[in-house]
N, C-alpha and C positions, 0 to 999 in steps of 0.2 A: 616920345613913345612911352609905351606901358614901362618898360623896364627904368626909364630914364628917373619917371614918376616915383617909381620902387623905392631904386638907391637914393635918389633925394630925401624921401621920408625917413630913408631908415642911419643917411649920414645927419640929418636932422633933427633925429629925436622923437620924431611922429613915430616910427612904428619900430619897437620894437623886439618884436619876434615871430616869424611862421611859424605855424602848425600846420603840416600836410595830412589829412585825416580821409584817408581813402583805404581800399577795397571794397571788398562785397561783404553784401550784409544780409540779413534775413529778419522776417516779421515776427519772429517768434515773441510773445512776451517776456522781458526781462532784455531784448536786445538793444535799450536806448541809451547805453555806454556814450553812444559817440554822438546821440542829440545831445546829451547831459553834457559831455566834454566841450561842445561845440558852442551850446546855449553859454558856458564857464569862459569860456576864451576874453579876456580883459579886452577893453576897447582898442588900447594901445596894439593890439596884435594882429595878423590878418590868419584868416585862413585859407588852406590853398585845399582843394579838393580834386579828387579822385575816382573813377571808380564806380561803383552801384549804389555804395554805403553813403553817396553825398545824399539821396533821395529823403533818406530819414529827416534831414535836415536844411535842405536847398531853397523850401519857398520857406523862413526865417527870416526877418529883417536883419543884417547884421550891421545896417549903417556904412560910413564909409570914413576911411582915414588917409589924411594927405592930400586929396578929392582923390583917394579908389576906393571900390567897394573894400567892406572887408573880407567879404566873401569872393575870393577868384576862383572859379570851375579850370579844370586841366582838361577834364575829359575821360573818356571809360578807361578799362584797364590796359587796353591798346595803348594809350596814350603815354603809360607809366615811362615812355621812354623819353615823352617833353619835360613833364616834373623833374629826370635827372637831367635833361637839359637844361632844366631853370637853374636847376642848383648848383651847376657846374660854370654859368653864368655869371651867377652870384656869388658865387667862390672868386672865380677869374674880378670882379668888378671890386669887389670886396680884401683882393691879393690875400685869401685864405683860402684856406679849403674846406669841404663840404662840411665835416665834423665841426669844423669852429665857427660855422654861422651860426644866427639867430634862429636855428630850426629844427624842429622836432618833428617825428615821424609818428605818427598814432591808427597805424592800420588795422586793419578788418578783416580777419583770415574765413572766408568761407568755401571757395572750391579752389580747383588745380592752377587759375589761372595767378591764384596770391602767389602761389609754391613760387612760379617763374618769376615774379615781381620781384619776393623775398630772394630769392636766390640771385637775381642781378645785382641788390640794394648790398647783399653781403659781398659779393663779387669784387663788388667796388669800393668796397669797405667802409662802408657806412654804417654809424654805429647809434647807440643809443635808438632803438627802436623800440617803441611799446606797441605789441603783439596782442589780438584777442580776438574774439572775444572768449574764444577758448582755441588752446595753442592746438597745432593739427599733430593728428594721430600719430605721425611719423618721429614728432620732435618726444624724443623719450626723455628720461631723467639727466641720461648722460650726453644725450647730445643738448640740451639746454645748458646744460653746464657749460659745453664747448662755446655754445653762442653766447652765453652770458659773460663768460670771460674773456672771446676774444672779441664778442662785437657789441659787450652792454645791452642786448635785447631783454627786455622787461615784461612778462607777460601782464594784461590791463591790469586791475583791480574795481578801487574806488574812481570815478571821473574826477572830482574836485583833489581828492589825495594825491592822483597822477598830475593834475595840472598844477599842482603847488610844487611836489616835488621837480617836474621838469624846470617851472620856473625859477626855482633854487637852487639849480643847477649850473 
């Protein structure tokens, strides 16, 4: 199976680290955060998508590592509930938990249906998440605070600055 292939590559040394890089997105100029992020992704890493925001970047060749692509689709925002099934997977496969995988969350905040996405991902206590491409209206100074310190959420920046620091991490 797909999953079998997964953990092979990754007790192997073929791959590295996921990057989940989903929600919604929009065409405005100045929104290619997460082609830019996605194009930066080292070969050794897969990507797992999500959402509306894969569009920006889905017909890209990203090769394949381990024989899988590197690009895996999850599926629209409906879906946000298999991605925490993957990872809850690969936590259980892994005998860790979600936090201590190989995996970064790089989301795309653009309508109500992130709100519920984010609000599950923190639910369950998932941390280290980079937020953007601008944080939503609701998240003021003090409750970012709250998120930053209990759940390490990152609002984006730079694409290469974020990807170096995640991987230094």
């Amino acid at each position: 199976s797909v999953a079998d292939k997964i953990i092979e590559a990754v007790k192997g040394g073929q791959l590295k680290h996921f990057f989940l890089i989903g929600g919604c997105d929009g065409a405005r100029p100045g929104r290619n955060y997460y082609t830019d992020f996605a194009k930066a992704v080292p070969e050794d890493c897969a990507i797992l998508t999500l959402a509306c925001g894969k569009f920006r970047f889905n017909t890209l060749d990203f090769g394949t590592i381990g024989g899988l692509p590197r690009l895996l689709d999850i599926g629209q925002c409906n879906d946000a509930y298999s991605a925490v099934k993957i990872a809850l997977a690969l936590a259980d496969a892994f005998q860790c938990g979600v936090n201590d995988l190989p995996l970064s969350l790089v989301l795309s905040w653009y309508e109500q249906k992130a709100v519920a996405i984010l609000l599950t991902l923190l639910y369950l206590g998932v941390e280290n998440i980079r937020l953007g491409p601008t944080l939503p209206a609701f998240i003021t100074p003090n409750i970012l605070q709250v998120l930053v310190e209990r759940f390490k959420i990152k609002p984006i920046g730079d694409a290469q600055e974020d990807l170096k620091a995640i991987l230094a991490s």
